[in-house]
Structure formats: structure tokens, C-alpha cells
C-alpha atoms as a printed R data frame, in Angstrom:
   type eleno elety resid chain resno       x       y       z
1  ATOM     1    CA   UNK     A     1 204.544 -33.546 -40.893
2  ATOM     2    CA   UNK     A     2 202.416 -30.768 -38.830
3  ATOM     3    CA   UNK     A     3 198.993 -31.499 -37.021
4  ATOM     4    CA   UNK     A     4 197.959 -29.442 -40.016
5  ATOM     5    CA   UNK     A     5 199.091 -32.179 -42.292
6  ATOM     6    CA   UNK     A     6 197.113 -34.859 -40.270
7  ATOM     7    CA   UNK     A     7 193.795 -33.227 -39.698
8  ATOM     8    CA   UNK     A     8 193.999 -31.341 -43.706
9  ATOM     9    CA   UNK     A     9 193.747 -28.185 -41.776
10 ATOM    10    CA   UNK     A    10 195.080 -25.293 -43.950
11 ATOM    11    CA   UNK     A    11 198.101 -23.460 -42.331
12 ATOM    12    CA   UNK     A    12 197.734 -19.830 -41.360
13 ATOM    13    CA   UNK     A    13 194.119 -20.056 -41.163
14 ATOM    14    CA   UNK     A    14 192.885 -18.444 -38.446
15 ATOM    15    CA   UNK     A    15 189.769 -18.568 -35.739
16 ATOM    16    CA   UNK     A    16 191.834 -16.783 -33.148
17 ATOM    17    CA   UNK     A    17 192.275 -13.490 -33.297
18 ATOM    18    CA   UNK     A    18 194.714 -13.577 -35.079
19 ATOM    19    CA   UNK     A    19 196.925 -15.844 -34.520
20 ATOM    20    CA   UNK     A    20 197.561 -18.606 -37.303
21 ATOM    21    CA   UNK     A    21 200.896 -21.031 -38.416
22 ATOM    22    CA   UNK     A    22 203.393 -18.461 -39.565
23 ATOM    23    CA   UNK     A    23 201.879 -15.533 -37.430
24 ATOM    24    CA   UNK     A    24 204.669 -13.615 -35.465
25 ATOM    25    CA   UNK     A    25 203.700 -13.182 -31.978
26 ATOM    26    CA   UNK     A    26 204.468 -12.345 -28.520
27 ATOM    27    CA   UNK     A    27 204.432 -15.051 -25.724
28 ATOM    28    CA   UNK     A    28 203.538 -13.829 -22.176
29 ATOM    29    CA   UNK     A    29 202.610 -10.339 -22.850
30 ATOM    30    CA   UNK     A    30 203.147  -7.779 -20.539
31 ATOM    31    CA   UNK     A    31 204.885  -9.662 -18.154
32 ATOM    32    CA   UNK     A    32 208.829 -10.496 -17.265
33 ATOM    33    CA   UNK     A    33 209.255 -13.734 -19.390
34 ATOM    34    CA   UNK     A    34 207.095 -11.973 -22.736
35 ATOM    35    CA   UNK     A    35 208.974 -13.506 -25.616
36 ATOM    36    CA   UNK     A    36 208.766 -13.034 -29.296
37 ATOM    37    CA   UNK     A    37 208.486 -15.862 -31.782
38 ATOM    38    CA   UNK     A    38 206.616 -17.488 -34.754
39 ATOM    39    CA   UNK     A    39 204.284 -19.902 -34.722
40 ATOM    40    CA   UNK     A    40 204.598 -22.772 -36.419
41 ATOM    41    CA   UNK     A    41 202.140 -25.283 -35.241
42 ATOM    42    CA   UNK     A    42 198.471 -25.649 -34.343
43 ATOM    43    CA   UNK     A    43 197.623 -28.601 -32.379
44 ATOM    44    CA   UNK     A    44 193.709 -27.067 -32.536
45 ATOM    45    CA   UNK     A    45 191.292 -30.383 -31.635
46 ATOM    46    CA   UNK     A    46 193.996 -32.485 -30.620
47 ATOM    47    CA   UNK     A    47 194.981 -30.222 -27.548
48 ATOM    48    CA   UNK     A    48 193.266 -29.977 -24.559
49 ATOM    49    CA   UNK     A    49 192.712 -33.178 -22.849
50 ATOM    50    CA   UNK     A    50 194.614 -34.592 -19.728
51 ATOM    51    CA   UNK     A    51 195.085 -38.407 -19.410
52 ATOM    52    CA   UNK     A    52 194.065 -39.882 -16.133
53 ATOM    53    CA   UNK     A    53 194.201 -43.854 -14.971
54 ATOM    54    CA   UNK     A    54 191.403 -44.093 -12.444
55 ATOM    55    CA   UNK     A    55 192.893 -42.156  -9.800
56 ATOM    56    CA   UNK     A    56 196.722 -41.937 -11.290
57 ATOM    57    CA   UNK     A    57 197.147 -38.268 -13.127
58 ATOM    58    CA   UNK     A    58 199.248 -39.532 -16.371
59 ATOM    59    CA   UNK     A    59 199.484 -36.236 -18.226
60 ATOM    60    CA   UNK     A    60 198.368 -32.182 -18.448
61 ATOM    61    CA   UNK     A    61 196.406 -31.729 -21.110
62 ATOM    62    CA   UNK     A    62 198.501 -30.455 -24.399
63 ATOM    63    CA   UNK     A    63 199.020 -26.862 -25.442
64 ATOM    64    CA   UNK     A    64 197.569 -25.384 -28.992
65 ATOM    65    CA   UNK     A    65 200.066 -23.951 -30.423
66 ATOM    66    CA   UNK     A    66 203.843 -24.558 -30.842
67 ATOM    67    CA   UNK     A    67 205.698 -21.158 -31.275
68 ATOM    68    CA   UNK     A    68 209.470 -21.146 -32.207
69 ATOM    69    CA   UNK     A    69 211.224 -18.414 -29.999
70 ATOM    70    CA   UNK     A    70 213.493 -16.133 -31.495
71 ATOM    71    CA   UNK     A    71 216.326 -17.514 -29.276
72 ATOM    72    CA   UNK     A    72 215.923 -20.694 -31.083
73 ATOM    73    CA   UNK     A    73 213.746 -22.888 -28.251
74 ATOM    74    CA   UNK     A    74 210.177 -23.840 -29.134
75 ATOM    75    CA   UNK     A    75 207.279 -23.528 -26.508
76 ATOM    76    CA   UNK     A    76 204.095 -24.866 -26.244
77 ATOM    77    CA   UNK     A    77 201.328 -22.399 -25.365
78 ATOM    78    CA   UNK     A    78 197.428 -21.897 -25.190
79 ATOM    79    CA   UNK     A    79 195.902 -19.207 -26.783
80 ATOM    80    CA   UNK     A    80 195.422 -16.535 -23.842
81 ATOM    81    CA   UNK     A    81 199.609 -16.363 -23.714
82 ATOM    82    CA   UNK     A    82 199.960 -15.319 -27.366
83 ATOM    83    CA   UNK     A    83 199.317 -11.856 -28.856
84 ATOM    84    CA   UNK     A    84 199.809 -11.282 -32.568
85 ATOM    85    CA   UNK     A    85 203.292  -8.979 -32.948
């Protein structure tokens, strides 16, 4: 099951630029680590919030999209580190 599946998002649809579920794209661009990959998940509403116990830092808040490298790892990025291909 995707975050797709969950919120009845539709997969590949896009609001940014571009990129979408099953969008090729490049991770890092223009820098030494840039990466190519697909991605394959969009975490969209669910992302973005960090989890703090009154002054204990729990968690980051979550990347947007999961993007399956072509090496075979998968990464978890924000929008401004992906490019379309």
C-alpha cells in the first residue's frame, strides 16, 4: 500500500513541476552525490512535521517523496533535491 492508496491520491499526478509517482528524476542535481532514480512514492500532506516532547527533539520532519535509485537503494527527499530526468 502507497500514501497514495491511503489518502485516494491518484499516482503520477502532479503539482510539482513535474515531478509525480513514476516520474524519472535526478536527485541532487548538479552536485557530487546527483543520482538518478524513479519515484515511487509521494508522502505529500503527511510529510513535513517534526515530533517534539516538550523540550526532547523525537524526530525530523519526513521527506515527500520516496525515489528508488538506480543502484537499487531508495531515498527519501523533498522537492528542491529532485529534477525531472
Amino acid at each position: 500500500m502507497t500514501a497514495q492508496d491511503i489518502v485516494g491520491a491518484e499516482p503520477g499526478g502532479s503539482d510539482d513541476h513535474g515531478i509525480a509517482v513514476d516520474v524519472r528524476v535526478r536527485v541532487h542535481p548538479g552536485t557530487d552525490d546527483e543520482v538518478l532514480g524513479l519515484v515511487v512514492d509521494d508522502f505529500g500532506d503527511s510529510a513535513g512535521y517534526s515530533v517534539d516532547i516538550g523540550e526532547n527533539h523525537i524526530a525530523d520532519p519526513a521527506r515527500r517523496w520516496a525515489v528508488l535509485l538506480d543502484t537499487g537503494s531508495l531515498t527519501f527527499v523533498n522537492s528542491d533535491a529532485l529534477t525531472p530526468e
